[in-house]
SEVEXTI-900909 format. One line per field, with one value per residue (C-alpha): x, y, z; residue number from 1; residue in three letters. Coordinates in nm, 2 decimals. Layout:
east: [X:...]
north: [Y:...]
up: [Z:...]
nr: [NUM:...]
rest: [ala:...]
***
This chain:
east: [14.64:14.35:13.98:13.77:13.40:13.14:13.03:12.80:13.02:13.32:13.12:12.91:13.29:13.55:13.30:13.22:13.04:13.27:13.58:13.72:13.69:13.85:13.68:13.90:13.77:13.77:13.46:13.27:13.35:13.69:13.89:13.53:13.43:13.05:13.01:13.11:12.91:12.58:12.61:12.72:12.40:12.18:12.30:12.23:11.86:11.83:11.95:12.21:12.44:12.72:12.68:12.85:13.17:13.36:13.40:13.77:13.76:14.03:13.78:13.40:13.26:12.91:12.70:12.47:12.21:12.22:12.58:12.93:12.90:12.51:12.55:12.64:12.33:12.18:12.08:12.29:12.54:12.80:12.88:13.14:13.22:13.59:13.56:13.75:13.45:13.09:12.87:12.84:12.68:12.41:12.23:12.55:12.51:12.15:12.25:12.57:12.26:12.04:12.29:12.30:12.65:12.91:13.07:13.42:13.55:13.97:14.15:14.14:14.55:14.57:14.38:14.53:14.86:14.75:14.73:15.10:15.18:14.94:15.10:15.49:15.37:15.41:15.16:15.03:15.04:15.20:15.17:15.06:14.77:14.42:14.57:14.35:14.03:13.76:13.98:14.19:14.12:14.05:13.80:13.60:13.85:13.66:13.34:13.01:12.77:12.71:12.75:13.11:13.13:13.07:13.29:13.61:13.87:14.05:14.30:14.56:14.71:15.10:15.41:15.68:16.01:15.83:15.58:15.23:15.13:14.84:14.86:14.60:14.66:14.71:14.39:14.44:14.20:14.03:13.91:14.04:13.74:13.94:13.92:14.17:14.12:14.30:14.38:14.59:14.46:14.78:14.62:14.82:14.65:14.68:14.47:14.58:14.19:14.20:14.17:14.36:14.52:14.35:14.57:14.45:14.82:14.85:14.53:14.62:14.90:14.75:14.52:14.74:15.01:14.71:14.65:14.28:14.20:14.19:13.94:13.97:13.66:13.78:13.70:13.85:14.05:14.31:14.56:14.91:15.19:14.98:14.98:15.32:15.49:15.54:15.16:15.12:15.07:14.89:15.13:14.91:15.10:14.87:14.53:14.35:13.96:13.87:13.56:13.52:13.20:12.93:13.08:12.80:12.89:13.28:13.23:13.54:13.37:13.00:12.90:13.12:13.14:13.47:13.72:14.09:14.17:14.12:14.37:14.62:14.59:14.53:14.53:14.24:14.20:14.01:13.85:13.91:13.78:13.42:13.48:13.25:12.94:12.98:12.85:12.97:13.19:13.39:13.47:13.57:13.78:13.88:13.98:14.16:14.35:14.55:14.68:14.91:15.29:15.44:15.48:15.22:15.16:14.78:14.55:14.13:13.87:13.51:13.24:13.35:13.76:13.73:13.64:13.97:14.11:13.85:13.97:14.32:14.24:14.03:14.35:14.57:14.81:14.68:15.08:15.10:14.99:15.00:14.69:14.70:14.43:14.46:14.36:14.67:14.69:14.92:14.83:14.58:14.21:14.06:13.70:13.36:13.01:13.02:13.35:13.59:13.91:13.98:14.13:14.17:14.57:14.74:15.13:15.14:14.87:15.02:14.91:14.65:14.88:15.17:14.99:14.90:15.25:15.37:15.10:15.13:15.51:15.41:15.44:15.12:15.25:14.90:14.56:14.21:13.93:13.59:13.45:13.12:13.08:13.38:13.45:13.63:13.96:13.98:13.84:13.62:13.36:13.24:13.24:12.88:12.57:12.32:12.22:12.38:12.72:12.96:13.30:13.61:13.78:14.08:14.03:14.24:14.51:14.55:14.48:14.73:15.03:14.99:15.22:14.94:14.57:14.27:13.93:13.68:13.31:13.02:12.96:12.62:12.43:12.10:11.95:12.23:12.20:12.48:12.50:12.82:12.73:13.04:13.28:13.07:12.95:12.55:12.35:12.03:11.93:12.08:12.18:11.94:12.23:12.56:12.85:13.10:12.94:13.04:13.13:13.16:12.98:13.29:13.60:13.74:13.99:14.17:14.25:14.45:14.66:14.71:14.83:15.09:15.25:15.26:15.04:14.93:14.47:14.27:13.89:13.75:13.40:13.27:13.23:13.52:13.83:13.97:14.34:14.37:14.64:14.70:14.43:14.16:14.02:14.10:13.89:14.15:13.97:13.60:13.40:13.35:12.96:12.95:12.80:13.07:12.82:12.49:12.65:12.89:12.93:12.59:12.59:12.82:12.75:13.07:13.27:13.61:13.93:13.93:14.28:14.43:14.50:14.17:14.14:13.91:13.89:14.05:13.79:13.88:13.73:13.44:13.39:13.35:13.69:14.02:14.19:14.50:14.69:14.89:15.02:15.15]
north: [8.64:8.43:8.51:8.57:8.44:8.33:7.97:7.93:8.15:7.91:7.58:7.74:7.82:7.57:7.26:7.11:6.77:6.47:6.62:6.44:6.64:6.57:6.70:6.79:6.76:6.50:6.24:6.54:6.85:6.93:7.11:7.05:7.34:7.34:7.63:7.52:7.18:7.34:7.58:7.21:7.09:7.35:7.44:7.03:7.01:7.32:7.13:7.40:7.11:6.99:6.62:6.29:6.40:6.15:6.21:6.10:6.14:5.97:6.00:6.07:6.40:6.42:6.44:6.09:6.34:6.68:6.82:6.74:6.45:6.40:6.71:6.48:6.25:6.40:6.17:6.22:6.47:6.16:5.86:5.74:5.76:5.64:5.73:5.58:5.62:5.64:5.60:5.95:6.05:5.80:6.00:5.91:5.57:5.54:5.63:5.37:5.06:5.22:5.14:5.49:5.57:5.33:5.33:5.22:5.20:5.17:5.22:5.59:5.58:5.49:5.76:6.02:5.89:5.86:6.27:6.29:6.04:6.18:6.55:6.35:6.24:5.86:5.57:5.53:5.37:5.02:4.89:4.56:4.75:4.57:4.21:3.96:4.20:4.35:4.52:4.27:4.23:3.82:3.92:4.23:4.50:4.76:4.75:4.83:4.74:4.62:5.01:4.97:4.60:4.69:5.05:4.85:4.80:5.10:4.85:4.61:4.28:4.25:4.09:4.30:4.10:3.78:3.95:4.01:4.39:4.58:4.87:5.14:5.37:5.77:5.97:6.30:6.58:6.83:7.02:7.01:7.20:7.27:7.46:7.69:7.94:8.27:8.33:8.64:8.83:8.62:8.30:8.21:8.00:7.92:7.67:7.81:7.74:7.43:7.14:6.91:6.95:6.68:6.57:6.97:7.01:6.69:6.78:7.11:6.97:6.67:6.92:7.16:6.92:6.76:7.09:7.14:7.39:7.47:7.61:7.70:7.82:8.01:8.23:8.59:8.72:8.92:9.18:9.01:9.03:9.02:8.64:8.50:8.25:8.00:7.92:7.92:7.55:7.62:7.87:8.04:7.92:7.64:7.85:7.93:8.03:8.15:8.16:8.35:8.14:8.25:8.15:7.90:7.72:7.70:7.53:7.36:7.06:7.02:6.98:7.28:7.60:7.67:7.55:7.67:7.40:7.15:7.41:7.37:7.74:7.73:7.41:7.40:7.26:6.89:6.74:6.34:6.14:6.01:5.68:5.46:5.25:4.85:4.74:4.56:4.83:4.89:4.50:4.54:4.79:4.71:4.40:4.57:4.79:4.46:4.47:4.79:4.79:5.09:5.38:5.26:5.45:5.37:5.44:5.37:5.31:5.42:5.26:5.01:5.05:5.45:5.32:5.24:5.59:5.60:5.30:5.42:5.71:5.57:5.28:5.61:5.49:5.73:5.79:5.42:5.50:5.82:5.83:5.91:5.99:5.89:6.26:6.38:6.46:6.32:6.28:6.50:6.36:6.25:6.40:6.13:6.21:6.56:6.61:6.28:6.36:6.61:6.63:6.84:7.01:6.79:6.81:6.80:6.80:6.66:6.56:6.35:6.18:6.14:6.00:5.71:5.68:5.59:5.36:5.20:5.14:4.97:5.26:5.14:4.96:4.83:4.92:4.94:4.88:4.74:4.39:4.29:4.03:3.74:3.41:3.11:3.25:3.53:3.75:4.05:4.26:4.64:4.80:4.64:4.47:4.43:4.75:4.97:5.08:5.19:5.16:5.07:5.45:5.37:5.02:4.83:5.06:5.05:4.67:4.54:4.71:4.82:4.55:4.45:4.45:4.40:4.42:4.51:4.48:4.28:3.90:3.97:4.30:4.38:4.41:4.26:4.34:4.24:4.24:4.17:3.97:3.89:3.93:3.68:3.81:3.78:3.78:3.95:3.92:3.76:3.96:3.85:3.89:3.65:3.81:3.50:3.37:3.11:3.35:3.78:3.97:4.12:4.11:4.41:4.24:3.92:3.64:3.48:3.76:3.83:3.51:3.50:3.77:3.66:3.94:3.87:3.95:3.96:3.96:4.05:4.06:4.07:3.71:3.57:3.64:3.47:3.46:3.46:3.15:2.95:2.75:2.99:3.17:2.98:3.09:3.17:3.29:3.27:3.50:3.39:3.27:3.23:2.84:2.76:2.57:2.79:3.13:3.11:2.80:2.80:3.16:3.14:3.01:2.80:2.58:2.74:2.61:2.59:2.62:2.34:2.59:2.78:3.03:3.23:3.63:3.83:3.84:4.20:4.28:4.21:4.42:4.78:4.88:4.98:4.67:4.82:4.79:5.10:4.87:4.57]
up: [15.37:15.42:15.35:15.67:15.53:15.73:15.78:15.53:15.27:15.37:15.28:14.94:14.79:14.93:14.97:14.61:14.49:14.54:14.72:15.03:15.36:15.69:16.04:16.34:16.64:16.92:17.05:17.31:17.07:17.17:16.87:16.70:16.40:16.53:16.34:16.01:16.02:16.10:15.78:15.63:15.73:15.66:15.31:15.22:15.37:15.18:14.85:14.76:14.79:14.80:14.76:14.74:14.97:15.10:15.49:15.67:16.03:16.33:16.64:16.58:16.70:16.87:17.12:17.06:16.93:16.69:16.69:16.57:16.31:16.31:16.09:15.83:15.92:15.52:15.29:14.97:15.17:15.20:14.96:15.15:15.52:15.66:16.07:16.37:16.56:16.48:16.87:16.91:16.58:16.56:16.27:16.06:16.18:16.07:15.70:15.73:15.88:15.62:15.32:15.20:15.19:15.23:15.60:15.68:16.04:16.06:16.43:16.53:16.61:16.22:16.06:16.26:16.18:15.84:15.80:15.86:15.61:15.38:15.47:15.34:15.04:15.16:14.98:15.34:15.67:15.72:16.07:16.26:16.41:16.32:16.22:16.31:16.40:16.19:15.99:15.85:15.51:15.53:15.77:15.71:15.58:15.83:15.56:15.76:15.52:15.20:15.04:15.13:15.03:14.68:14.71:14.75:14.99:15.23:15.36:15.24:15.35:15.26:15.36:15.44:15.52:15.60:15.86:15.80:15.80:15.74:15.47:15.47:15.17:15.18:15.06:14.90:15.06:14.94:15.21:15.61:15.83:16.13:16.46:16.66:16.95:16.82:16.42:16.37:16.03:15.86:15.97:16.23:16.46:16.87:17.07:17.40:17.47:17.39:17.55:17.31:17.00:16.80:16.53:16.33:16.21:16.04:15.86:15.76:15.62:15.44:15.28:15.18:15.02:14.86:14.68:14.87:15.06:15.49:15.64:16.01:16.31:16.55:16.87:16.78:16.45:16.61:16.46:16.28:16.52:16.85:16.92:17.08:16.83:17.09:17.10:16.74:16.64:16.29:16.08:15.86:15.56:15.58:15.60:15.38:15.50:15.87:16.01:16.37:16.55:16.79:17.14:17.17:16.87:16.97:17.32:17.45:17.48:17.42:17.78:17.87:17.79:17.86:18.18:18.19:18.39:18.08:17.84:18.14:18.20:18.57:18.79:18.99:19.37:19.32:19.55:19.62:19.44:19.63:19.80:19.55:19.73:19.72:19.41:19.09:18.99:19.31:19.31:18.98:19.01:19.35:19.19:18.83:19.12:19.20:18.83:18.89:18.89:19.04:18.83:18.54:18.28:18.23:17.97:18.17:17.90:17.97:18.18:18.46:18.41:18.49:18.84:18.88:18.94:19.22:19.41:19.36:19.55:19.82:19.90:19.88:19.58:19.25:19.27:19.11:18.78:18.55:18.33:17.99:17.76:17.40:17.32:17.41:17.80:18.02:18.43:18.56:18.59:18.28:18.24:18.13:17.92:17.74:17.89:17.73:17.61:17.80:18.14:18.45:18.60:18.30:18.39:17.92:17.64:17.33:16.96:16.96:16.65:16.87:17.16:16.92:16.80:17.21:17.22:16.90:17.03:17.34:17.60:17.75:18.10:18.13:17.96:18.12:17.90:17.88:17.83:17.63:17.41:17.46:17.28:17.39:17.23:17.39:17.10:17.21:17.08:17.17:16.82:16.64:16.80:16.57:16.41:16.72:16.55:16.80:16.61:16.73:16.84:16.98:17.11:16.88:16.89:17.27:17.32:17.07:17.19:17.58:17.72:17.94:17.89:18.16:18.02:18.28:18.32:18.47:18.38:18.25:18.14:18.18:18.50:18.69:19.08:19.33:19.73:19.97:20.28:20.49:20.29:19.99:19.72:19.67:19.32:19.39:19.07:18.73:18.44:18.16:17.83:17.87:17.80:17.74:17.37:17.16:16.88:16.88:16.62:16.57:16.62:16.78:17.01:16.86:17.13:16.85:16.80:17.14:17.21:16.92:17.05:17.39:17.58:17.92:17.91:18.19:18.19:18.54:18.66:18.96:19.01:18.78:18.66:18.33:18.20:17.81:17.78:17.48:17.50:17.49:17.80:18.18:18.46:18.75:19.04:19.17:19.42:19.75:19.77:19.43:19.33:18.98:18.83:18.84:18.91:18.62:18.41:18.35:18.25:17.97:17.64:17.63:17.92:17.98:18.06:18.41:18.59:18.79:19.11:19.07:19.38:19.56:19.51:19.81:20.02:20.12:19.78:19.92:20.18:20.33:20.47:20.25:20.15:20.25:19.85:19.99:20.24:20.00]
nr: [1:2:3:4:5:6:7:8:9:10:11:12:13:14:15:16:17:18:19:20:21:22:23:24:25:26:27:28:29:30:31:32:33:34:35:36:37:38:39:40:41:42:43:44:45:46:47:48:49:50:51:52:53:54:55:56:57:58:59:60:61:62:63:64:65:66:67:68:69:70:71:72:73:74:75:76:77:78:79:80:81:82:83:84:85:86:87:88:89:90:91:92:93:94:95:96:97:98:99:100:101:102:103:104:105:106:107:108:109:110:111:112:113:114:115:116:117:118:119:120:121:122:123:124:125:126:127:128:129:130:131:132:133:134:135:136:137:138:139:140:141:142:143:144:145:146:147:148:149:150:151:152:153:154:155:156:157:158:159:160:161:162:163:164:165:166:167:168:169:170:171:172:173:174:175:176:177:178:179:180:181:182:183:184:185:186:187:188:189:190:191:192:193:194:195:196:197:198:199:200:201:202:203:204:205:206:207:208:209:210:211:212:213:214:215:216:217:218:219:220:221:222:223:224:225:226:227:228:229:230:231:232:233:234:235:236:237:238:239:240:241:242:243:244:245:246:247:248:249:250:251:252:253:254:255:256:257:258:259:260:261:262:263:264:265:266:267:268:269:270:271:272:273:274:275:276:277:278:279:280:281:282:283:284:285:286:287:288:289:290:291:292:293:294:295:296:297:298:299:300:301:302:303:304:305:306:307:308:309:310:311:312:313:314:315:316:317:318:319:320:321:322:323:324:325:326:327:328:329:330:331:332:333:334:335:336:337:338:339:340:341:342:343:344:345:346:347:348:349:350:351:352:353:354:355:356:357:358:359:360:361:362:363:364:365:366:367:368:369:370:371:372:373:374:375:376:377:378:379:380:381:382:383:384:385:386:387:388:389:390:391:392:393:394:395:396:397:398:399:400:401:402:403:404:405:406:407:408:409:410:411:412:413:414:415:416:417:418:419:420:421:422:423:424:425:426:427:428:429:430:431:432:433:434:435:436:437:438:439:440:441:442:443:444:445:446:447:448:449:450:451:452:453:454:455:456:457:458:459:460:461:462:463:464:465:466:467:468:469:470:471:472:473:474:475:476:477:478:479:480:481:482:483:484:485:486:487:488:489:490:491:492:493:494:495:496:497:498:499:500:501:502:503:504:505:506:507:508:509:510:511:512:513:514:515:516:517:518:519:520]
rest: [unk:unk:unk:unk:unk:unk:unk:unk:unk:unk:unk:unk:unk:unk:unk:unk:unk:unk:unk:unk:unk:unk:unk:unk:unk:unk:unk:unk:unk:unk:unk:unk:unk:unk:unk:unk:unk:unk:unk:unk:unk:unk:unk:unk:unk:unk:unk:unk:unk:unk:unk:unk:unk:unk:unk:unk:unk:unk:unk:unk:unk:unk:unk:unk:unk:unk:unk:unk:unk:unk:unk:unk:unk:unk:unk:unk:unk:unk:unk:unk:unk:unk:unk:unk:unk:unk:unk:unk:unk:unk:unk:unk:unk:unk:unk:unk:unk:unk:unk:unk:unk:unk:unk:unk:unk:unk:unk:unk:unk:unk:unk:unk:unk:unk:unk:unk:unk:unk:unk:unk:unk:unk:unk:unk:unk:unk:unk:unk:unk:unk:unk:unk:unk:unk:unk:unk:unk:unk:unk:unk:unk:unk:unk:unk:unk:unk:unk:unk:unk:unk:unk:unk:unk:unk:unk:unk:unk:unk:unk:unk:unk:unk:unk:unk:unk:unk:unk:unk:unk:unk:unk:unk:unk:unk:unk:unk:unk:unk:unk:unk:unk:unk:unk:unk:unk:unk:unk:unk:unk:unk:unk:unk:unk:unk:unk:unk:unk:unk:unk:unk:unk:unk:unk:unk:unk:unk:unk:unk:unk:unk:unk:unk:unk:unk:unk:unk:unk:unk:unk:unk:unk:unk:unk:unk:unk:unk:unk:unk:unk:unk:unk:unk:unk:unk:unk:unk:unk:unk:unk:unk:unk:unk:unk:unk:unk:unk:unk:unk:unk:unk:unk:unk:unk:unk:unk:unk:unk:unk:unk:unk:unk:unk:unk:unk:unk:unk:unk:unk:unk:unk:unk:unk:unk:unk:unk:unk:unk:unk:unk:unk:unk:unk:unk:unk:unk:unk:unk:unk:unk:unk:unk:unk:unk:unk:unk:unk:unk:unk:unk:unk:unk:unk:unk:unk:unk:unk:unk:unk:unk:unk:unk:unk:unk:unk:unk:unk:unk:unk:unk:unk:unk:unk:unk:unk:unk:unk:unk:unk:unk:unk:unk:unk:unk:unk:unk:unk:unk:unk:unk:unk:unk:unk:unk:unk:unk:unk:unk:unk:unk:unk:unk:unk:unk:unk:unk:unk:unk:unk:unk:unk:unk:unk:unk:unk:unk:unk:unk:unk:unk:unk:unk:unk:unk:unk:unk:unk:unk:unk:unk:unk:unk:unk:unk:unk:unk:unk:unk:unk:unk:unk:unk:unk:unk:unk:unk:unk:unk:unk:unk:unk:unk:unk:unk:unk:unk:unk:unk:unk:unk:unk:unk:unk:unk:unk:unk:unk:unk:unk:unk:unk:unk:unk:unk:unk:unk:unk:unk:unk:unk:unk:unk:unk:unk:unk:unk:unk:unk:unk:unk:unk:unk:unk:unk:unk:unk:unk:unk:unk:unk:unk:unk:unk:unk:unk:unk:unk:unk:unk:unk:unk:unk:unk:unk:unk:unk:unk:unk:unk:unk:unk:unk:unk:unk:unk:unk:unk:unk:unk:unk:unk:unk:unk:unk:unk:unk:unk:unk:unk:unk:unk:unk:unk:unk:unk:unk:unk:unk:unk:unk:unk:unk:unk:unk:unk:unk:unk:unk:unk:unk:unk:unk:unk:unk:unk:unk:unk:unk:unk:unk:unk]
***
């Protein structure tokens, strides 16, 4: 039978000096124990401890301000931090620039695949995931600063049968600080009102075969017996600690306070998709559109690719592609902001773990994602710039294995402004960062890698597309209106291979009407 404390009784008697502690939860505070990390929180700026935990996390929880991981953001609270993701807790960032605790960042796939190995009692996880980026050991090893530098490695480099592999070793837990929807008074939990899964078994289990300690939030304690087995995914042989939460501290995500239509309860009528106005994005995602095979399964990163599902169902073909969500949902419409990771009238919701398991093993017809910083080979940064830490989420897991990838985003940031005249594309006014550098900060995409293994990349802008080839990045096609020279040579740091047969962009890009891609 486990103990039903409150949050701050749960954290004074499970939660001691040093231990290793694992968070559930995804990115907007889905599956996120709110609860539990504000007592966290409170009970450290109070001093009353604990201190020097070591914090292992797959994707970061937070709101870019005061919940989910920023609860961490304590001086002394932390030694050691090992997180897929670190952009939405920026007060934990601040303490990783600041050098006082030592940060790690490892692909989010990884560490939530790295619970189920720790859960078998196997050394770790061995996979090609990370070769050649930030993580590889020859390069960074995933160290954010110089805390970590001098903590020691969290990754390995080794040969296994004459290929190169990456080996990132199993770390016993103490604690898991979970969340569910229902808990029966055995500890059987459900997350019927859920809108993903998260990888909370896998953690429950790592903890528990680790000989620490589980502690789970959740909405209502509910009599043994009442809660249908079928939507128990936490036996309560795993629990050991619930907490019940204040509804407003157990938000399905942290912009809403609860929609059934994300927990695949109901399915709701949506409206289409808004036509999107002429502007950078529509061409690029008019143009990233072009890129679809029949019966994709897509995964759309953030920013500029999630256009894509807007063009899709302006041109009348969304029944091209089924999008996926690395959270765990499968079709439906992926939700942005406060709202990522989950996702409207999903036809399945699965493990957040075994999502990254079909996308470490290539089931990825074709990935969307973003495009900042890229070098001459290819190699791409969106994880660090300068003291802004993003991390790397599930970026390297995606791009190394989908069998295609198509990085989207405008040629330069900063007060770009576009017009279409005609059919041409017009800049109104010029960007003032480049985008295409002579060398990334780091190294969150490797060109070299990609090109080894022979995966087609795209990068497309509104004024240029480039094809990754084996000798470094080739600019394929040019915008109509747009001067080569001034409009995009000169507004790269380094001259790219330029193909032979260099065309224009379809014109139809360009302009107002449907292109007519249901049609080809």
């Amino acid at each position: 039978m486990p103990k039903i404390l409150s949050a701050h009784d749960a954290v004074r008697q499970y939660i001691h000096d040093g231990d290793t502690v694992t968070f559930g939860g995804f990115a907007s505070g889905l599956m996120h124990p709110e609860s539990i990390l504000r007592a966290l929180e409170e009970r450290a700026r109070n001093g009353e401890g604990p201190h020097g935990l070591t914090a292992l996390y797959a994707a970061g929880q937070g709101d870019s301000d005061s919940r989910g991981l920023n609860h961490l953001g304590v001086e002394g609270l932390c030694r050691r931090v090992i997180g897929g993701h670190w952009g939405l807790s920026p007060k934990l960032g601040r303490l990783c620039a600041e050098n006082k605790l030592a940060g790690y960042n490892l692909p989010q796939g990884v560490i939530a695949q790295l619970f189920r190995d720790i859960a078998a009692g196997k050394p770790g996880v061995i996979t090609h995931v990370g070769l050649g980026t930030f993580v590889d050991p020859r390069l960074e090893g995933g160290k954010l600063n110089d805390a970590a530098r001098a903590a020691g490695d969290v990754v390995k480099l080794i040969e296994l049968e004459g290929e190169e592999k990456l080996f990132y070793p199993a770390i016993p837990i103490q604690v898991a600080i979970l969340r569910a929807s229902y808990a029966d008074t055995r500890g059987n939990c459900t997350f019927q009102r859920e809108g993903v899964y998260a990888e909370a078994l896998a953690q429950a289990q790592a903890a528990r075969n680790s000989g620490g300690t589980v502690i789970v939030q959740v909405e209502r304690i509910v009599e043994y017996g009442s809660l249908d087995p079928r939507l128990v995914r936490l036996p309560g042989i795993y629990v050991d600690v619930l907490v019940e939460a204040p509804p407003e501290e157990h938000m399905q995500t942290f912009g809403t306070r609860y929609n059934p239509a994300f927990s695949g309860e109901v399915r709701v009528p949506l409206r289409s998709l808004p036509p999107l106005p002429m502007g950078e994005r529509k061409i690029i995602a008019r143009r990233a559109a072009m890129e679809l095979p029949q019966d994709a399964i897509v995964n759309l990163g953030t920013g500029a690719p999630e256009k894509i599902a807007n063009v899709a169902a302006e041109e009348g073909i969304s029944d091209k592609m089924t999008l996926t969500v690395e959270a765990g949902s499968i079709a439906g419409v992926p939700m942005g902001g406060t709202q990522f990771g989950a996702a409207a009238n999903s036809m399945a919701i699965i493990p957040h773990n075994v999502q990254f398991d079909f996308y470490q093993g290539g089931g990825l017809d074709v990935a969307f994602l973003g495009l900042a910083e890229t070098a001459p080979n290819g190699d791409l940064n969106v994880s660090k710039f300068g003291t802004r830490l993003a991390g790397a989420g599930g970026f390297i897991d995606i791009t190394q294995n989908a069998k295609k990838v198509v990085y989207c985003g405008t040629f330069t940031a900063k007060g770009l402004k576009t017009a279409c005249e005609d059919g041409k594309l017009v800049i109104v006014q010029e960007g003032a960062k480049k985008k295409f550098v002579n060398q990334v900060e780091h190294i969150t995409f490797s060109g070299k890698y990609a090109v080894q293994v022979k995966q087609p990349v795209l990068y497309i802008t509104e004024r240029a597309v480039f094809e990754l080839r084996p000798e470094g990045v080739t600019l394929i096609e040019i915008a109509p209106g747009i001067d080569l020279q001034t409009q995009v040579l000169d507004q790269m740091e380094f001259m790219p291979k330029i193909a032979e047969d260099l065309k224009l962009m379809d014109e139809r890009i360009f302009k107002d009407e449907l292109m007519g891609l249901a049609e080809a």
